[in-house]
N, C-alpha and C positions, 0 to 999 in steps of 0.2 A: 691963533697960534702966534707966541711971539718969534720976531724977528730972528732971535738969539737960535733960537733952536730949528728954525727953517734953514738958516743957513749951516748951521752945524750936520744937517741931512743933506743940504746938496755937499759939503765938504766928503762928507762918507761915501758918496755916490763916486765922487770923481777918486779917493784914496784904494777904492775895490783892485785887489789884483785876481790874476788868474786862478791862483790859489790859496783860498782862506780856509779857517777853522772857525769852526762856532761856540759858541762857551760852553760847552760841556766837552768837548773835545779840549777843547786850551785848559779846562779844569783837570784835565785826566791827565795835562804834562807837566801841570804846574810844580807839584814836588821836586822834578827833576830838572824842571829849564831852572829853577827858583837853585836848586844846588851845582848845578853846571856853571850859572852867574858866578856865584860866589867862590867856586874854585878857578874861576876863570877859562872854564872850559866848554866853548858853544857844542850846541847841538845840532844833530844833522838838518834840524828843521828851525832852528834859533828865528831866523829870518820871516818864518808865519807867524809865529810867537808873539815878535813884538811886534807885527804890524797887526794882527788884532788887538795888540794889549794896546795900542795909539788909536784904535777906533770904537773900543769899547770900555766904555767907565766902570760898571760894575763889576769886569774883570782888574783892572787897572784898582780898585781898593782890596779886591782880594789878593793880588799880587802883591801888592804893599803891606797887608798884615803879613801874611805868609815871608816873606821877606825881612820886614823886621823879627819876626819871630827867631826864621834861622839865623839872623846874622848876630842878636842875645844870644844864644843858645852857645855859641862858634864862642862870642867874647867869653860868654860866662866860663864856658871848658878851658879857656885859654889860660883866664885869670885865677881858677881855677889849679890849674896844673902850674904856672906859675907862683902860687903860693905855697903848694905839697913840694916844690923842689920836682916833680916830675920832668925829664925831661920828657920834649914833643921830639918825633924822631922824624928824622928830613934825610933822605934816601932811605939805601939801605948800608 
């Protein structure tokens, strides 16, 4: 076993809190924590979120396609609606 990855297990060991999620649950919130970011609005549970997404990698690239994905999607609409002259409507 190399070095690199013995320690990167005791690291996880000691980041454990009281309450985690395991990746299929953090996959199940992901849509929503991924759209909460981006409007700037945490979720009741934000805080479990990113401490699995900091101890786990293969969530941590899914997070980040999903992410860039919405955050195209947002520019595209944006740049988008800025080209037709739409206006975006801020209140009401």
């Amino acid at each position: 076993m190399e070095q690199k990855t013995f320690t990167r297990w005791i690291e996880t060991i000691f980041e454990t809190q009281e309450h985690e999620i395991d990746c299929k649950q953090f996959q199940s919130y992901l849509p929503a924590f991924v759209e909460a970011e981006v409007k700037g609005e945490p979720l009741s549970h934000t805080a479990v979120l990113v401490n699995h997404l900091h101890q786990c990698r293969d969530c941590q690239e899914i997070y980040q396609g999903l992410s860039f994905v919405v955050k195209a999607e947002l520019t595209e609409t944006w740049s988008s609606d800025a080209a037709t002259g739409s206006a975006i409507p801020i209140g009401d």
